[in-house]
SERO-4910 file (N, C-alpha, C, O; in steps of 0.05 Angstrom, whole numbers):
BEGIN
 pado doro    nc1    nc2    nc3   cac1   cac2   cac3    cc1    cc2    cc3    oc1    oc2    oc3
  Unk    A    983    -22    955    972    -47    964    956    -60    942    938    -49    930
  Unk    A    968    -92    937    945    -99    913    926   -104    926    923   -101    951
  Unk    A    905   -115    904    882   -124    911    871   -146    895    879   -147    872
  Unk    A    852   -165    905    851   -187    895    819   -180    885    803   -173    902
  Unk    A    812   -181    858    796   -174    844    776   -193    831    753   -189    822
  Unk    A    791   -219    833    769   -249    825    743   -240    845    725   -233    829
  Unk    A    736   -237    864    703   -238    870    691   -223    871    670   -225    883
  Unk    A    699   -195    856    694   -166    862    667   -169    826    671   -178    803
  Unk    A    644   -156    839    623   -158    819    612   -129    820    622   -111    832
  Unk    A    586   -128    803    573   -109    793    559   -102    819    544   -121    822
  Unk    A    555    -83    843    527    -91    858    531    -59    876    551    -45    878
  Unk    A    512    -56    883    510    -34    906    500    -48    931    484    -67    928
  Unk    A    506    -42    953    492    -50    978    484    -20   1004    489      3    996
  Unk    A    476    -22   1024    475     -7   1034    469     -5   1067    450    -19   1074
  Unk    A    478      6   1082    486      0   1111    476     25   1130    474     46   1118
  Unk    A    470     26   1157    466     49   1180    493     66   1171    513     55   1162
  Unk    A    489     94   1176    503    112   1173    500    130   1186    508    153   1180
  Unk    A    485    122   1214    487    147   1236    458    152   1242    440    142   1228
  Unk    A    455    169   1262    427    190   1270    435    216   1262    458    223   1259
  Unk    A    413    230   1258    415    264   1252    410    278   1279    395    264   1292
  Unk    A    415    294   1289    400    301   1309    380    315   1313    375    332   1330
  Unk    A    366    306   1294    336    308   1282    319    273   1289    296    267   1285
  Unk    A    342    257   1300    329    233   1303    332    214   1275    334    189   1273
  Unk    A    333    233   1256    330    211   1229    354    200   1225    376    206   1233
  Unk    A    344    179   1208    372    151   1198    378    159   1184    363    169   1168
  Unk    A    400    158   1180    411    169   1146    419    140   1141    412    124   1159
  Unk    A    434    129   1117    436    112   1109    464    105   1093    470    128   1085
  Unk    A    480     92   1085    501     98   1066    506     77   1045    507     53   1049
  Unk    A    511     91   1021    507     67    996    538     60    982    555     77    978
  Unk    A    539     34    977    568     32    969    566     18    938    559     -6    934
  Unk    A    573     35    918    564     16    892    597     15    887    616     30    892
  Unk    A    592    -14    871    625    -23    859    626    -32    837    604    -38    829
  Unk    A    641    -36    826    649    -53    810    660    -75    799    653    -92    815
  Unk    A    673    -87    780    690   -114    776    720   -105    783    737   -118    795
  Unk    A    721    -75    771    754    -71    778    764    -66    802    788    -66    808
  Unk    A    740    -61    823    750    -44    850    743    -13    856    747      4    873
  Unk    A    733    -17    837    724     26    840    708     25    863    697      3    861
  Unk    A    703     34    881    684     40    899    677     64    899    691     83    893
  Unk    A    645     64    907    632     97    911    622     99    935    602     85    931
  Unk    A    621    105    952    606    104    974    589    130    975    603    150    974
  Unk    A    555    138    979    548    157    986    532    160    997    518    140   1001
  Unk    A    526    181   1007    498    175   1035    480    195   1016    484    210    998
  Unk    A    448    183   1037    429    198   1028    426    225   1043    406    239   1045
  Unk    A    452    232   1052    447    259   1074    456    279   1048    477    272   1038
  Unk    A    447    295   1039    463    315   1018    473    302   1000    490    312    986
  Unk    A    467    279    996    475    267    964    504    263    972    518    262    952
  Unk    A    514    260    988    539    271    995    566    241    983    566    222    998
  Unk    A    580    239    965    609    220    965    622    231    979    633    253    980
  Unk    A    621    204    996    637    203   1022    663    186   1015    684    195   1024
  Unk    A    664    168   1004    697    160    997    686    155    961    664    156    950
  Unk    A    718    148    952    710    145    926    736    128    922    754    144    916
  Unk    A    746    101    923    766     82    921    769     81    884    751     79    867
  Unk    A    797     82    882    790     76    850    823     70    844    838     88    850
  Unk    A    833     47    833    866     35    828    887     56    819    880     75    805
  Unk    A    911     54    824    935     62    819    947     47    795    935     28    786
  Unk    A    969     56    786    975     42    765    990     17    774   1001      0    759
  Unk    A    989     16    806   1007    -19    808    979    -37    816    979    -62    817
  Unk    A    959    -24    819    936    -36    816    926    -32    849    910    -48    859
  Unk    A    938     -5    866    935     -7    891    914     16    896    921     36    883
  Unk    A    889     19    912    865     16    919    877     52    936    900     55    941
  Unk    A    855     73    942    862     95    951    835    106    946    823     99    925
  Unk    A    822    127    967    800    141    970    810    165    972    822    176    990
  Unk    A    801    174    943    815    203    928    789    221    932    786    237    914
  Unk    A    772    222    952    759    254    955    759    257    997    759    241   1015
  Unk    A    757    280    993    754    284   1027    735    282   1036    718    280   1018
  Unk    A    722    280   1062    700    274   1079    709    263   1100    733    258   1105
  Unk    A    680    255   1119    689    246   1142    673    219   1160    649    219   1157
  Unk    A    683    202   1174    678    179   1173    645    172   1185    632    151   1182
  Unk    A    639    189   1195    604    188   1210    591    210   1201    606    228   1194
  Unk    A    569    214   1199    552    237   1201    549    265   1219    543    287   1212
  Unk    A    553    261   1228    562    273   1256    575    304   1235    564    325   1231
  Unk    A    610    290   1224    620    310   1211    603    321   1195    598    343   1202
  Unk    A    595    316   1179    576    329   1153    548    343   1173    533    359   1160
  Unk    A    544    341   1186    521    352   1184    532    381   1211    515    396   1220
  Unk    A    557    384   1220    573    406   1210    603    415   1202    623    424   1212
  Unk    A    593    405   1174    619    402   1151    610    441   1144    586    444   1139
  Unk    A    623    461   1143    625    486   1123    632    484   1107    628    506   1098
  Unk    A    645    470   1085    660    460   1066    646    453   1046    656    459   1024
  Unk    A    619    439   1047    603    427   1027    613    392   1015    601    377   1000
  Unk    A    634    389   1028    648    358   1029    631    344   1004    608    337   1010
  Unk    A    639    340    984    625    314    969    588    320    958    575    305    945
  Unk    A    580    342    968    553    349    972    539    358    935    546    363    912
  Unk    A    515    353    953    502    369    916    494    385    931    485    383    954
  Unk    A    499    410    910    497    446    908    474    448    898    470    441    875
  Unk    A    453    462    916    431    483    901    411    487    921    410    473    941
  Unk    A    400    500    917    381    504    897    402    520    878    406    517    854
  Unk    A    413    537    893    436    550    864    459    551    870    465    567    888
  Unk    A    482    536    856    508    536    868    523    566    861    521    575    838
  Unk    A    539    582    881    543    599    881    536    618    896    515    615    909
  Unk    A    551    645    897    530    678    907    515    696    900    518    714    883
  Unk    A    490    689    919    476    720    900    469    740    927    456    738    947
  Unk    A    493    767    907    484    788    920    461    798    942    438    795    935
  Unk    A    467    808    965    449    806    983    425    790    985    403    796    996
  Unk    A    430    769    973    401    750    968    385    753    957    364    740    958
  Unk    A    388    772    941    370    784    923    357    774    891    363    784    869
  Unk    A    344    758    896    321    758    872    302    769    860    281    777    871
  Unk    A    309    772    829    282    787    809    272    758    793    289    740    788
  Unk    A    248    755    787    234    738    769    214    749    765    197    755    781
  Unk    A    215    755    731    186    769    717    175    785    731    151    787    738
  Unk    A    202    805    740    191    828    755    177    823    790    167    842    802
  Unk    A    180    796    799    174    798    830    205    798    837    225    789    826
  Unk    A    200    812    863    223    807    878    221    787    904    202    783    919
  Unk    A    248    775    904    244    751    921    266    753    946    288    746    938
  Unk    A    267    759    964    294    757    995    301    736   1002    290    726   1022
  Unk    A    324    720    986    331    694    994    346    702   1029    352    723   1039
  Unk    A    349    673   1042    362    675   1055    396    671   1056    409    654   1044
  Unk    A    405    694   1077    436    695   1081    442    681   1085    426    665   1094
  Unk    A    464    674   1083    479    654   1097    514    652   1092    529    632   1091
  Unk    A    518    676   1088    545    686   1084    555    711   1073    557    717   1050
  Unk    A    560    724   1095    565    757   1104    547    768   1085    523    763   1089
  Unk    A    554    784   1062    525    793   1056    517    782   1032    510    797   1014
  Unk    A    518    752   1028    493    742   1000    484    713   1016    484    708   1040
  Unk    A    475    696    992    462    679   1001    492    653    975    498    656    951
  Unk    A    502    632    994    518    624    977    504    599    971    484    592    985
  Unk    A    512    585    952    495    546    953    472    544    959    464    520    960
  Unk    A    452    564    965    422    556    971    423    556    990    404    543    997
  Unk    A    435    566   1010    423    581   1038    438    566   1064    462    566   1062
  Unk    A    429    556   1083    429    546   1108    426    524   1108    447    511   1109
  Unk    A    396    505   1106    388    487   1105    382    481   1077    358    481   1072
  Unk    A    397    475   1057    401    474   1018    398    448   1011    387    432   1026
  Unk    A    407    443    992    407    409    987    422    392   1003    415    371   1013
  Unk    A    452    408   1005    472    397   1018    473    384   1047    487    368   1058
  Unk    A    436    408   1060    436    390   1084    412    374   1084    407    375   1108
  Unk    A    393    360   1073    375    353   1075    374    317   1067    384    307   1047
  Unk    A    362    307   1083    359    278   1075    342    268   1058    318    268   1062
  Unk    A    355    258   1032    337    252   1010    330    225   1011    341    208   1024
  Unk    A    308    219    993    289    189    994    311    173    975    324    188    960
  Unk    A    316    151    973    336    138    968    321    114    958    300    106    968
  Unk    A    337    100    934    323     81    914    346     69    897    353     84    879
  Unk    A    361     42    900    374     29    893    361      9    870    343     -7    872
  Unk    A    378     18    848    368      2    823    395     -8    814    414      7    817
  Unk    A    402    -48    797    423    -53    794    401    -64    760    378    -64    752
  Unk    A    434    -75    748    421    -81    710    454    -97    708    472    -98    725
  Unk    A    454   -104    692    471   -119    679    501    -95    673    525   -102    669
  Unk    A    493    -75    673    518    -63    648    521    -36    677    541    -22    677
  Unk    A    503    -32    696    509     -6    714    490    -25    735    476    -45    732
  Unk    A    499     -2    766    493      3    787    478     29    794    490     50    790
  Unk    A    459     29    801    450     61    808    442     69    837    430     55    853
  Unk    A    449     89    839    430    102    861    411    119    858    423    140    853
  Unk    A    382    123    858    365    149    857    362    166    889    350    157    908
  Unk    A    372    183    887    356    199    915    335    228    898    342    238    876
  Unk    A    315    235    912    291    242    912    287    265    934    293    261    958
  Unk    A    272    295    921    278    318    942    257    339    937    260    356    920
  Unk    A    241    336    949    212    346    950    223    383    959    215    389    982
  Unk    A    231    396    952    235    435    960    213    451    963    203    465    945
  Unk    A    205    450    983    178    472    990    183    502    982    203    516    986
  Unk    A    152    511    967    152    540    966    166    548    989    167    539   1012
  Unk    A    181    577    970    190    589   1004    217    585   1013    229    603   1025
  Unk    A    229    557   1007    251    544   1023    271    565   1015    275    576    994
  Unk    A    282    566   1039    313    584   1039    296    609   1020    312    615   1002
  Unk    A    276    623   1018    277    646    994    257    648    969    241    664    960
  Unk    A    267    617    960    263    612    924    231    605    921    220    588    936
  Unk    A    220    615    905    194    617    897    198    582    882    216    575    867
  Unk    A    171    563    896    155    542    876    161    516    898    179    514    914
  Unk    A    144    500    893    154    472    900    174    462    872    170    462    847
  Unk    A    196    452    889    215    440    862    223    406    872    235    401    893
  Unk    A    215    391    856    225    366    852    240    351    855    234    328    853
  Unk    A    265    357    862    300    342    863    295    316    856    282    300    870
  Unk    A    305    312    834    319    278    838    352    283    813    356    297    794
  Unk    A    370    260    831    388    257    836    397    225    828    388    206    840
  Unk    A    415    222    806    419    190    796    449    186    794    463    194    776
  Unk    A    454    174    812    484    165    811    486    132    804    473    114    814
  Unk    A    512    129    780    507    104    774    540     96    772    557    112    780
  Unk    A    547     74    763    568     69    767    580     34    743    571     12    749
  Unk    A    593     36    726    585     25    707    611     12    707    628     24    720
  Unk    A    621    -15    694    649    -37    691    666    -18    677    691    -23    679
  Unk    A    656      9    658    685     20    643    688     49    662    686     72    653
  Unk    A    694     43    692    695     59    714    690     84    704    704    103    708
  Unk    A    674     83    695    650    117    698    631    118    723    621     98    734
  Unk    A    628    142    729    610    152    752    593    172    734    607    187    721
  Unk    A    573    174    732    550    188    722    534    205    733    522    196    751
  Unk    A    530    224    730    507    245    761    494    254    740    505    263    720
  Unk    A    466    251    742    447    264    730    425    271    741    408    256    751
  Unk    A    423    301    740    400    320    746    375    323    747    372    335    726
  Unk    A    355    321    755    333    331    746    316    354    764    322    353    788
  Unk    A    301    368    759    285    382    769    256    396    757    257    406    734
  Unk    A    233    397    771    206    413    765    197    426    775    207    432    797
  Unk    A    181    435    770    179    465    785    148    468    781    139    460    760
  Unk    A    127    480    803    108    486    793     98    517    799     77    528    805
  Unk    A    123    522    796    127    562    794    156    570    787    177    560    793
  Unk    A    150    595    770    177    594    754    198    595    781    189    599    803
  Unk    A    225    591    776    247    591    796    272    596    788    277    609    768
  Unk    A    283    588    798    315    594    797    326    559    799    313    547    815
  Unk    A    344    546    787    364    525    800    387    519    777    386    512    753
  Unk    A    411    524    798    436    518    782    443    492    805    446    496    830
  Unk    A    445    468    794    460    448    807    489    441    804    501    449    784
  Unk    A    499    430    819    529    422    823    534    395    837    516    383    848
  Unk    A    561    385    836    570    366    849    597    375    862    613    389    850
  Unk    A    601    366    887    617    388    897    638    375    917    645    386    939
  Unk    A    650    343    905    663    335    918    697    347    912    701    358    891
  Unk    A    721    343    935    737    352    934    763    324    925    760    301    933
  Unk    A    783    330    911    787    302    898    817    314    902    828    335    895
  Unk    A    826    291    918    860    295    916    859    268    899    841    251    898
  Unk    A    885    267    887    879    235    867    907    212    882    913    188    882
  Unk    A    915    231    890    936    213    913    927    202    937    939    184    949
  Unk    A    904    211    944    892    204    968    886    218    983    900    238    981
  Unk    A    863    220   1006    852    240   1008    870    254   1034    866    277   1044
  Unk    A    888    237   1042    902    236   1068    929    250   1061    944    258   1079
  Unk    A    937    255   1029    957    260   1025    980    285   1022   1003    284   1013
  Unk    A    960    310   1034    977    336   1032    965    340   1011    949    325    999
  Unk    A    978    373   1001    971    382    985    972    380    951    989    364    942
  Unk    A    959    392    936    959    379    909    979    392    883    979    386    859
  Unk    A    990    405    892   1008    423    877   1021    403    850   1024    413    828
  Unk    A   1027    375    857   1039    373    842   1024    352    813   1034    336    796
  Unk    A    995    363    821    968    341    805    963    363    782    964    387    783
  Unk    A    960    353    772    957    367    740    927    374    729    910    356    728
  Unk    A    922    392    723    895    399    711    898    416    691    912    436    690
  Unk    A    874    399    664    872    412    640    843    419    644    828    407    659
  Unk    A    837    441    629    817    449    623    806    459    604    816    480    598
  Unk    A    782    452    586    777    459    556    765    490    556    743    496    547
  Unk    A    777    503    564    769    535    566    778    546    554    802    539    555
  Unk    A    772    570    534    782    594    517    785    613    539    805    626    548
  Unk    A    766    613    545    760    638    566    743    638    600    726    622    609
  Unk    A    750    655    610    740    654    644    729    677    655    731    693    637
  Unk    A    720    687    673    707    704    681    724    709    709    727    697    730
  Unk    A    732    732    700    748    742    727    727    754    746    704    759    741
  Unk    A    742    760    773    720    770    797    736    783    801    760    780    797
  Unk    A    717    811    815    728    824    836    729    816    867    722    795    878
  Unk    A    743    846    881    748    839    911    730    823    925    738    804    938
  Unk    A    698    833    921    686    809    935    675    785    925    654    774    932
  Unk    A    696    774    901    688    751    896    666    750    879    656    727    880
  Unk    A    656    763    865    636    765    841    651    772    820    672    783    819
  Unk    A    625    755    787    641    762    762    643    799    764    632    815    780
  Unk    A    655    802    750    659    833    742    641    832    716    627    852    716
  Unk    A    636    820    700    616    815    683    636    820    662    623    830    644
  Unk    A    657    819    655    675    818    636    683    785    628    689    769    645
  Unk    A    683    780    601    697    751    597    724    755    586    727    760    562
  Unk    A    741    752    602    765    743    594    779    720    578    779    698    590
  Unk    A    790    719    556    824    693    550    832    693    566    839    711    581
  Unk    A    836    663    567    864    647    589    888    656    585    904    660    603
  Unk    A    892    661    551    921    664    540    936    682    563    923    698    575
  Unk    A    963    678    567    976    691    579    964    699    605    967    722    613
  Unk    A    952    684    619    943    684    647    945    661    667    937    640    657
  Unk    A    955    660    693    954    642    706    926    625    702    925    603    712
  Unk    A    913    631    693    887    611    686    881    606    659    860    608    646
  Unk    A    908    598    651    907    587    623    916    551    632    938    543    639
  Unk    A    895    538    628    897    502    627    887    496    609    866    483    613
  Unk    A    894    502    583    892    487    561    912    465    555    911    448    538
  Unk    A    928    470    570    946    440    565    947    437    600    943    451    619
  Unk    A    956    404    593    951    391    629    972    409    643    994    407    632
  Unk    A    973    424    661    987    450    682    986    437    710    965    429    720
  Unk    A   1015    433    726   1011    429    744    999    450    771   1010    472    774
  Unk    A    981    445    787    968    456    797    981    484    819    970    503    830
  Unk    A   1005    475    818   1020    489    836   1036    511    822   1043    530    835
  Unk    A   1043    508    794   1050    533    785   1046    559    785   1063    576    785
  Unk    A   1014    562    786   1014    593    792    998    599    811    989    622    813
  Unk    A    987    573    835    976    579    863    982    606    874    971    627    868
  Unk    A   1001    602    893   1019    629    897   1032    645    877   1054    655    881
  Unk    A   1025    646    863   1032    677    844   1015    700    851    993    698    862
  Unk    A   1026    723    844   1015    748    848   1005    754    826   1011    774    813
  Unk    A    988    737    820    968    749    791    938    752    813    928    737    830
  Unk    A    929    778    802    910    788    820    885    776    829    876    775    852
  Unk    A    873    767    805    854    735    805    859    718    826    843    719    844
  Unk    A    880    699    830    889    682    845    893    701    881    884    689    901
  Unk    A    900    716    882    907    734    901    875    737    909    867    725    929
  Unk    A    862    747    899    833    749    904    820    729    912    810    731    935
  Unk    A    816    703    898    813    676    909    829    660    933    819    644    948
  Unk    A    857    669    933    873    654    955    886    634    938    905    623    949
  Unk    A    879    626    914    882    602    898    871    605    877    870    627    867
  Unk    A    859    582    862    841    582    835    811    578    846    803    559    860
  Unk    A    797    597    838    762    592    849    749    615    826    733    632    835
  Unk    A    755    616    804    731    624    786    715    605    757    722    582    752
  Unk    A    697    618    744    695    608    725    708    597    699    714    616    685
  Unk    A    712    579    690    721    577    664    695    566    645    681    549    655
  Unk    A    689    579    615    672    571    601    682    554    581    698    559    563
  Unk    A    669    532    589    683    509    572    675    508    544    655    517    534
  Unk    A    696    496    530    687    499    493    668    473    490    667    455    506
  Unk    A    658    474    472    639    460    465    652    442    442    659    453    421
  Unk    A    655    407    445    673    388    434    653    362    418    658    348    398
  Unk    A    638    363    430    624    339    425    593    337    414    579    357    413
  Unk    A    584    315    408    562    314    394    540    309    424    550    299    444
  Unk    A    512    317    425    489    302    445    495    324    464    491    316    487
  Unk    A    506    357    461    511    366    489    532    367    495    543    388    497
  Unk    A    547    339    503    560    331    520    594    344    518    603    337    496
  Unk    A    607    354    528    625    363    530    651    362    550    649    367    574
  Unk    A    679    353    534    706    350    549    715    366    563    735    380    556
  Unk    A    704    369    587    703    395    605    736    396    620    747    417    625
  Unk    A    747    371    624    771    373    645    785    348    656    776    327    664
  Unk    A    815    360    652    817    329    661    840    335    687    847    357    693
  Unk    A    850    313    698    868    312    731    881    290    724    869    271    715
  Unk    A    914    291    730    925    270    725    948    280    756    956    303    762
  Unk    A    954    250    772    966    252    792    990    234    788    990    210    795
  Unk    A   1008    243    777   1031    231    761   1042    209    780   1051    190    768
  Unk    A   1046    207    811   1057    186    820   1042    161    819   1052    139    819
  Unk    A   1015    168    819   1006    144    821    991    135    800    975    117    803
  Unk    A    996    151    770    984    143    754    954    155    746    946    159    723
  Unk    A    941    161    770    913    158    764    904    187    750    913    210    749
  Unk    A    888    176    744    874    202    718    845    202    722    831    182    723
  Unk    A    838    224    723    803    230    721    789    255    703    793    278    708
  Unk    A    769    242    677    765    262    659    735    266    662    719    248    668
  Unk    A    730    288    657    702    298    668    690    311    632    700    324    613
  Unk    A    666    301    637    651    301    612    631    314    625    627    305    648
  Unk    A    609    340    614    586    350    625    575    364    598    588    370    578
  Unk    A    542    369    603    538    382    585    533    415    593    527    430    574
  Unk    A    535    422    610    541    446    625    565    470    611    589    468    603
  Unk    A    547    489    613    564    513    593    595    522    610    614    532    598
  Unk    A    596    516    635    611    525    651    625    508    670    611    490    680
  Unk    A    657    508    680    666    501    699    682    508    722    703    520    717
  Unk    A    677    503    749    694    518    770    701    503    774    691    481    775
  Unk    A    735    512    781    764    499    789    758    507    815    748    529    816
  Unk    A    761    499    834    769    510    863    789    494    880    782    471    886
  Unk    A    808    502    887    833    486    898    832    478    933    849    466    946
  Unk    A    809    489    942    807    482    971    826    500    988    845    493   1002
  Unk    A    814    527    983    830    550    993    821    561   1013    833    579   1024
  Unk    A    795    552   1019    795    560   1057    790    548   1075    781    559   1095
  Unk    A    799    506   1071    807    501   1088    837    501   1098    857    502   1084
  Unk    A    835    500   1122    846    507   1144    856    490   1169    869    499   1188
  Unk    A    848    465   1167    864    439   1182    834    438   1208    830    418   1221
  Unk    A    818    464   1210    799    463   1229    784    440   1228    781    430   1251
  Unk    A    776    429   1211    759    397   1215    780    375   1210    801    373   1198
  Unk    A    764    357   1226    783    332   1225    758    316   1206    733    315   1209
  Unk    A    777    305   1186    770    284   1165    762    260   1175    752    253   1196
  Unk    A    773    242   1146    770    216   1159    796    205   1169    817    216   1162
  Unk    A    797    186   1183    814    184   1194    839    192   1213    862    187   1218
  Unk    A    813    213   1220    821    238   1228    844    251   1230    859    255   1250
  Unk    A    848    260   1200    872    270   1178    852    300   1180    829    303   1175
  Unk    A    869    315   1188    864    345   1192    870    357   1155    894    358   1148
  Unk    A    846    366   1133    851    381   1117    866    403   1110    864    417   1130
  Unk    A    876    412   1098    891    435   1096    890    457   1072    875    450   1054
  Unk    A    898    476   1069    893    491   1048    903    473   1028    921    457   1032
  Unk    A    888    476   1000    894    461    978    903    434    972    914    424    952
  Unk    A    895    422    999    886    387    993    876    380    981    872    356    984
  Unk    A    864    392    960    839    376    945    836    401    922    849    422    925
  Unk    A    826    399    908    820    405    877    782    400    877    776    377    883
  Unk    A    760    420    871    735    417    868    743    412    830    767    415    824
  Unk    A    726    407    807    709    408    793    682    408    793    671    387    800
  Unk    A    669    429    787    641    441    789    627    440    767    623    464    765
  Unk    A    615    430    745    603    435    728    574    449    735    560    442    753
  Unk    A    568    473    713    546    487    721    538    511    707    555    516    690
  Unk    A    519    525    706    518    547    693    533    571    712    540    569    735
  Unk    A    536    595    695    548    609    701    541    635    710    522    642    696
  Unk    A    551    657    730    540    683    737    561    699    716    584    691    717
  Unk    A    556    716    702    559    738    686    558    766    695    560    785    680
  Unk    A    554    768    718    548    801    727    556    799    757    556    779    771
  Unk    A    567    835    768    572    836    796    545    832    806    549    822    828
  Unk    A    525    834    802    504    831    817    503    802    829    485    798    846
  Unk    A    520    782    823    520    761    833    511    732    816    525    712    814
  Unk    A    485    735    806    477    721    785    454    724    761    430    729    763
  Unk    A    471    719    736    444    722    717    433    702    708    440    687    690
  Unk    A    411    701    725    389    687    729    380    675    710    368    653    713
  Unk    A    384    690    682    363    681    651    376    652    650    361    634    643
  Unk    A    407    647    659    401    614    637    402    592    673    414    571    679
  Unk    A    386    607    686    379    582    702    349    588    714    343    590    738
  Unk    A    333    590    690    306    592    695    297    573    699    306    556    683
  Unk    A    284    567    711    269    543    709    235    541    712    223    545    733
  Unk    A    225    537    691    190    546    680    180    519    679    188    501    664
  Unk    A    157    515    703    139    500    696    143    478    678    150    454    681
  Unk    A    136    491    659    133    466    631    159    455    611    159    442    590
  Unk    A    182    467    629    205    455    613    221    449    637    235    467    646
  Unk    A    222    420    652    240    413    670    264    417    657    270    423    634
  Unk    A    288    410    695    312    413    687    328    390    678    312    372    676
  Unk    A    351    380    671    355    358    665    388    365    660    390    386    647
  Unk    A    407    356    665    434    355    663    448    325    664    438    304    672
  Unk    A    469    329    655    487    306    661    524    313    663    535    331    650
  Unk    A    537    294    681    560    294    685    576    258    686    569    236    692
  Unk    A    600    270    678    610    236    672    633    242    682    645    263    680
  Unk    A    639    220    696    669    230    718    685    195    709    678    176    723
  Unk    A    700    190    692    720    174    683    746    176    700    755    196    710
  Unk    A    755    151    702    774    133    716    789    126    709    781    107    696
  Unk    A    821    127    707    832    103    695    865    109    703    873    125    720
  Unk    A    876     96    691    909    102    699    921    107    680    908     97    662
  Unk    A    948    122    664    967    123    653    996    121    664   1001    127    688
  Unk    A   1011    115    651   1042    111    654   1059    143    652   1063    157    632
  Unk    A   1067    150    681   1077    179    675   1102    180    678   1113    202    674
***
């Protein structure tokens, strides 16, 4: 479907997006562009809820999953579009060491604690702050984490900047403080079919990834603390690989996951940090999405345990491997679940990250 693009400008706006059944308003933000990109996200979990962005005949499609009210998200299991943390990932029976205290996070999946618990970022309503400029659109949301919460020792800070700029970049940038040492690995954790979010499965969408090497898991889904080469492994995407090649293969990794769901450690390309972590190309329709982070690490996850149980938007029932995650983040290194050293977070040295999620089309 075209689209008529003469009145389409720089701007964010923002509209009711439901009750919580907590009583509170959530809210939902829609920043755009000149070309038609749309972002839509709420202040419930940071959460992108659609993400519109052109085809190569110039036709308009909301390439991540979610669902049309609040209602769904607030019980989504999935993590739909959400920011991850206090720490994205599992740690072993919940178990925290820092400078020698020990800390009992809470469970919240059979026996560890996964994404920061129960009530994590993903479910909480953040303070919300719309800023526009000549050259970007932004959104700030804001997240006050009480000592204690879910486990994790300190009050920590959250803030959260989503922006949205005319050379269709999307931007997420991190921050966090702490006024006791802690733990926080952040993430962004939307699910991205590039055909549409309505469109079956992704087998035939292509993903590169700038990885030498990955970190295999065992049976229950933890590193083994070994780093593996891609070479000669179904989790070799150094060149663009269609996604469906070695899904179902009997390589034991994949078999273990159901699909692709471990680490890859990305090489390091660029100057400022910043690094060519990955790219997705959906050959019918052209569209391409390249992910830039400065994050040592990336998780592929193909959307391997949904199950058609929730109804989406439009109420388009999900399915196994509808969607494709990119995770940028630090990484666990050990069966114990996670090593903690490179997601310390001390007092006097906040956190600070960035991610760049690029747009565009090619001729396939």
């Amino acid at each position: 479907m075209s689209t008529d693009l003469k009145n389409k400008s720089l701007q964010i706006t923002s509209k009711d997006f439901g009750t919580l059944k907590c009583g509170q308003n959530v809210q939902l933000f829609t920043l755009e562009n000149t070309h038609g990109v749309q972002v839509k996200i709420t202040n419930y979990g940071g959460i992108i809820v659609a993400l519109e962005t052109p085809d190569k005949d110039g036709g308009l499609s909301d390439i991540v999953l979610g669902y049309d009210d609040i209602t769904g998200y607030e019980s989504d299991p999935y993590y739909l579009g959400a920011i991850i943390g206090r720490f994205a990932g599992r740690i072993d029976q919940g178990m925290l060491v820092i400078d020698d205290i020990t800390y009992q996070l809470q469970i919240n999946n059979l026996d560890n604690q996964l994404h920061g618990g129960l009530q994590a970022l993903n479910k909480q309503l953040w303070q919300a702050t719309m800023v526009s400029s000549e050259k970007s659109v932004s959104l700030i949301l804001e997240h006050k984490s009480p000592d204690g919460d879910n486990g994790f020792p300190g009050n920590v800070n959250f803030k959260v900047k989503y922006s949205l700029n005319n050379q269709n970049e999307l931007i997420l940038e991190y921050f966090a403080s702490t006024d006791k040492t802690t733990i926080v690995n952040l993430t962004q954790h939307s699910y991205f079919n590039l055909a549409g979010h309505d469109t079956g499965n992704v087998f035939q969408q292509k993903i590169q990834i700038n990885a030498e090497q990955f970190l295999p898991m065992d049976q229950r889904i933890y590193p083994t603390g070994d780093i593996c080469p891609v070479i000669n492994t179904a989790h070799d995407f150094r060149q663009s690989t269609p996604i469906g090649k070695n899904i179902l293969s009997n390589d034991e990794q994949v078999m273990i996951a159901k699909g692709f769901d471990n680490y890859w450690l990305t090489s390091p390309t660029a100057i400022s940090g910043e690094t060519f972590a990955a790219q997705a190309i959906e050959p019918n329709s052209g569209r391409r999405l390249t992910l830039y982070s400065d994050q040592p690490c990336l998780v592929l996850y193909t959307g391997n345990y949904l199950d058609g149980s929730q109804v989406g938007k439009s109420n388009y029932h999900y399915q196994q491997y509808g969607a494709f995650c990119l995770e940028p983040q630090q990484f666990a290194n050990s069966n114990s679940g996670a090593d903690i050293s490179n997601t310390l977070l001390r007092p006097e040295k906040p956190f600070y990250s960035q991610s760049r999620y690029v747009f565009d089309v090619i001729d396939t």
